[in-house]
C-alpha positions as CSV (number, residue, x, y, z in Angstrom):
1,X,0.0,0.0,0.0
2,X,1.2,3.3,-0.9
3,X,1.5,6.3,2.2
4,X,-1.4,8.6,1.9
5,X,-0.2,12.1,1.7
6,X,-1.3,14.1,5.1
7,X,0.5,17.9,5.5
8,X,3.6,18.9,3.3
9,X,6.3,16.0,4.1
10,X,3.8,14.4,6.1
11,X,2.4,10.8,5.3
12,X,0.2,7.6,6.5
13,X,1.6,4.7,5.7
14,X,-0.1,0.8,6.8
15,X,1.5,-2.4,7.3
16,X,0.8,-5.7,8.3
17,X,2.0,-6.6,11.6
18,X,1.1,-10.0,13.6
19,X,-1.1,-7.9,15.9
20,X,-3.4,-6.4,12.8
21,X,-2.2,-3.1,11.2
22,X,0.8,-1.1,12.3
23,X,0.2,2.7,11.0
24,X,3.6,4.6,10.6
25,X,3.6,9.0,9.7
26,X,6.0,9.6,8.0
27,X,8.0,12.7,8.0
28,X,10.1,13.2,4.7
29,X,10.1,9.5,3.6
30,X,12.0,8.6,7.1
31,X,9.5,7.1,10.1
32,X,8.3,9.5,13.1
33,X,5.8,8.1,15.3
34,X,3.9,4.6,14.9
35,X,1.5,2.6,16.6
36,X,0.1,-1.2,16.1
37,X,-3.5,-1.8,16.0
38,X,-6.0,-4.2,16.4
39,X,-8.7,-4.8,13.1
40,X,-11.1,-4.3,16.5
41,X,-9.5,-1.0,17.4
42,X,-10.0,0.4,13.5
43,X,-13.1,-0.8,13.4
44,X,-14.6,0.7,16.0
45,X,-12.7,4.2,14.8
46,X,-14.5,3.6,11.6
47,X,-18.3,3.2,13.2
48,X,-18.4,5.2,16.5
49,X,-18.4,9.2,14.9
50,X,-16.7,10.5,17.9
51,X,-14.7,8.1,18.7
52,X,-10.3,8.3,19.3
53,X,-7.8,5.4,19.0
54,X,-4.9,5.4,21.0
55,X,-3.3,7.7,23.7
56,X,-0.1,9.1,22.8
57,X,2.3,10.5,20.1
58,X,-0.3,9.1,17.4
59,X,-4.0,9.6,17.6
60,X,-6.7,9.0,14.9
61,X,-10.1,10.6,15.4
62,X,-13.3,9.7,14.0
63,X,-14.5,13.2,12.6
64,X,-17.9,12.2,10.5
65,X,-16.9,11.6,7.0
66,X,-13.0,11.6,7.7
67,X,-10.2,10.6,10.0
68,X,-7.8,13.2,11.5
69,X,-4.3,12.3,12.5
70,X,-2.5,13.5,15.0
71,X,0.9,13.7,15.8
72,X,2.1,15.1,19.7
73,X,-1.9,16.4,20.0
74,X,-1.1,18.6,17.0
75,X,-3.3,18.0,13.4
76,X,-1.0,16.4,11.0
77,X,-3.8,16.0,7.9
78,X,-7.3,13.7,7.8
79,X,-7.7,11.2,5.3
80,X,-11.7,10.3,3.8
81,X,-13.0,7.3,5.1
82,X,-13.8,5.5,2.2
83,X,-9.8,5.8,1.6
84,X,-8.7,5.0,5.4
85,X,-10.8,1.8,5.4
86,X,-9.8,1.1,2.1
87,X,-6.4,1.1,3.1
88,X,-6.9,-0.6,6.6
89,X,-8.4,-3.7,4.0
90,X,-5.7,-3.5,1.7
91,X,-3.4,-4.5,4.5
92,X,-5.4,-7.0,6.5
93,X,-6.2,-8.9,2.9
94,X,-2.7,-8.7,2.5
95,X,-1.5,-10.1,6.0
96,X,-4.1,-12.6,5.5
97,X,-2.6,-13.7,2.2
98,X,0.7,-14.0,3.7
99,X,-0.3,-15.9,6.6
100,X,-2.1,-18.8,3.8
101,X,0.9,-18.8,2.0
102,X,2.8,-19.7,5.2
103,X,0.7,-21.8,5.9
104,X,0.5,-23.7,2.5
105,X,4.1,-23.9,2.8
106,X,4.4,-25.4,6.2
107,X,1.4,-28.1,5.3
108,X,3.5,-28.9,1.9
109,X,6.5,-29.7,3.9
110,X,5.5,-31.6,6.2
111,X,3.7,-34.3,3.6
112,X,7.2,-33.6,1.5
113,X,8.8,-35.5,4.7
């Protein structure tokens, strides 16, 4: 998945982590803050319209039709949320996809024996 663009330098990038979805900002291609998050945790972000994930450096809120990030309890950028959730399924598909081929793999080797 590419990084969605937030402020000037700024960007959103997902990635599949064991947990669900670790969510990285960016700041001139290098990382700044991240966090790791449970499909639960975005979910609930994505239905509830005033709810927050996460306490610290990075905070997502739920502001009707988009998401705001924040970064040190300043506004970085908000993303729709047709595009945030698109993303968040991009990702867990992905992990997912991984996780069969592993899997696949594995159960291949083992009748290889």
């Amino acid at each position: 998945m590419k990084p969605i663009a937030l402020a000037t330098g700024l960007a959103l990038f997902f990635e599949p982590c064991t947990q669900g979805v670790s969510l990285t900002v960016l700041k001139n291609g290098e990382p700044w803050v991240c966090r790791k998050a449970t499909r639960r945790e975005l979910e609930s972000l994505l239905v509830d319209k005033a709810s927050n994930v996460f306490k610290g450096r990075l905070r997502l809120r739920n502001k009707s039709k988009k998401i705001d990030v924040e970064v040190l309890k300043e506004r970085v950028g908000a993303i729709p949320i047709g595009k945030f959730k698109e993303a968040v399924d991009v990702t867990l598909e992905s992990r997912s996809a991984r996780a069969m081929s592993y899997w696949n793999a594995v159960g291949r080797a083992e009748h290889v024996k």
